[in-house]
N, C-alpha and C positions, 0 to 999 in steps of 0.2 A: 915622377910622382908629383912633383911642383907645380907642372903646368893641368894634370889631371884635379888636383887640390883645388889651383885657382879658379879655372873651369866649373868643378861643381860649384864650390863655393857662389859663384855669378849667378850660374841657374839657381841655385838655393836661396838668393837672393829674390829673383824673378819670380818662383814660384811661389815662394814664399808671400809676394801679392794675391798671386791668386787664390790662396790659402783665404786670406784675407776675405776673398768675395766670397768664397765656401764658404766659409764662417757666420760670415753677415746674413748670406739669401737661402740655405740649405734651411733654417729652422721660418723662415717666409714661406718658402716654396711650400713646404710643409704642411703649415698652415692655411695656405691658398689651397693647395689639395684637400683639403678638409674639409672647407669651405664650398668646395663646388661640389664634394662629395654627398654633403648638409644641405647642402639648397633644394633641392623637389623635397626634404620634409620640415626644411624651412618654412616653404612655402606654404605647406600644411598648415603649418603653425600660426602664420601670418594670420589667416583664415580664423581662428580659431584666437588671439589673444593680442589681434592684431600689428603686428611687429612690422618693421619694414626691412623686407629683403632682398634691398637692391643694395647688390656690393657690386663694385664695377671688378668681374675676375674676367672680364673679356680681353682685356691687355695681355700680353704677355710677359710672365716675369719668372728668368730661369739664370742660368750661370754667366748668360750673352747678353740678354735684352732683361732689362735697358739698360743704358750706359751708366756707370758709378756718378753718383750726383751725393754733394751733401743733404743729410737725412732733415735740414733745417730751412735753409733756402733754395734747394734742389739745384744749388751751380750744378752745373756736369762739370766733372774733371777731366779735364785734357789732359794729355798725352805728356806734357812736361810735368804736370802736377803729379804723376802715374809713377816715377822714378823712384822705386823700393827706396826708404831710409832716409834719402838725401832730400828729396820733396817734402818728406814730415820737416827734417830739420831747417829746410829752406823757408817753409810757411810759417815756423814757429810750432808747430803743432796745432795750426789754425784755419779754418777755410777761408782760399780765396776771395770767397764770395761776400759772406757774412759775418767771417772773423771768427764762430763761434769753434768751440775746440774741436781738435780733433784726437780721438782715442790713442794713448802713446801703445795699445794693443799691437795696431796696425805696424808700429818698426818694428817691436818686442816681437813678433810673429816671422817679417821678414826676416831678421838677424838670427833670432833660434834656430830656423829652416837653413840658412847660411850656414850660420857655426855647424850643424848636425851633418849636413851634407857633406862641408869642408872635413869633418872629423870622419865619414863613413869613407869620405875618396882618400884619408890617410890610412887607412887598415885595408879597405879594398880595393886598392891603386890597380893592381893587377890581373881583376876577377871583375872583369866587367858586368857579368849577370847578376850575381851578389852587390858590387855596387850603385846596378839603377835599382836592385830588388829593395836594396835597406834605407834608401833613400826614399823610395816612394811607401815603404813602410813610415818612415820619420815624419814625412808627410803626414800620412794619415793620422798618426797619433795625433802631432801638433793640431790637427784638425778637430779630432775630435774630444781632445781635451780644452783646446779655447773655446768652444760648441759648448761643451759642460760649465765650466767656469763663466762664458757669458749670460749663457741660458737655461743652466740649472738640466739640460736635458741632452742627452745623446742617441744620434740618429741610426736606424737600421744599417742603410746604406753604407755608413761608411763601419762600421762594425763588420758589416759583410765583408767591406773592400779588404778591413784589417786582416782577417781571420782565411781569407783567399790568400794575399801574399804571404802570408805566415804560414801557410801550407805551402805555396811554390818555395818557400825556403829552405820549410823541414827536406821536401821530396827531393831538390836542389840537393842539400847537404847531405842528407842520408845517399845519396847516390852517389857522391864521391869518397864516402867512406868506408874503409875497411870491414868496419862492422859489419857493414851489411855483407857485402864479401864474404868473413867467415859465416855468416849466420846462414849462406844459401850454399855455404859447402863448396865456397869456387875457392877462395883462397887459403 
């Protein structure tokens, strides 16, 4: 049970960054979808009240590209600055670059996904499909509750994602349990 603990715990650490980028680029992406959605009646528009409707959405910008850069001086952050927890505490909570702060969200995200993972591998030490299933549930929530708290808005997608593993769970559970057993007359 110790070593499965400390195990998640590390990935829940890790992911826990990636939460991080979820966070930040999931209500962007969004927004850029909208954006290219809007543009032929942009365009219209233009014509008509004359606006300028050159956004540059030719770039690509999703969960991979482009590389985490501060949102101030655009340093890119390298692969040591990347290190869940200890990189905030090592920079001060400041970018390398420009100094300017950086969100104490981003540990607070890591360490919750830590601690929740670490708490889900001590109850389902034993039950490996329950324990990636509750884990990537905690996930989710932390997602979509720092999503709401940063940005006042919460996304389909991960609502979807939530509402899917929460169904492999019930069907999960409800399948190893008796109930269901007496309820179809087998047991």
């Amino acid at each position: 049970m110790t070593l499965t603990t400390i195990i998640a715990t590390g990935l829940g650490l890790a992911v826990g960054s990636f939460l991080n980028v979820v966070i930040y680029r999931l209500p962007i992406m969004a927004k850029r979808n909208a954006l290219k959605n809007a543009l032929p009646h942009i365009k219209e528009l233009h014509k008509e009240v004359n606006l300028d409707p050159n956004f540059d959405l030719s770039k690509p910008f999703n969960l991979n590209v482009p590389r985490s850069a501060c949102p101030i001086c655009n340093h890119q952050i390298t692969t040591i600055e990347n290190v869940p927890v200890l990189s905030w505490l090592v920079l001060t909570g400041k970018c390398s670059g420009c100094k300017s702060p950086i969100s104490t969200r981003y540990p607070f995200v890591e360490l919750v996904n830590a601690m929740a993972w670490g708490a889900i591998a001590i109850i389902y030490y034993n039950q490996t499909y329950l324990l990636i299933l509750n884990c990537l549930l905690a996930s989710t929530f932390i997602c979509i509750m720092a999503t709401k708290i940063d940005r006042q808005e919460v996304h389909n997608s991960l609502i979807f994602q939530f509402l899917t593993l929460s169904a492999l769970q019930l069907v999960y559970v409800l399948s190893q349990s008796a109930f269901v057993e007496k309820i179809m007359g087998i047991g």
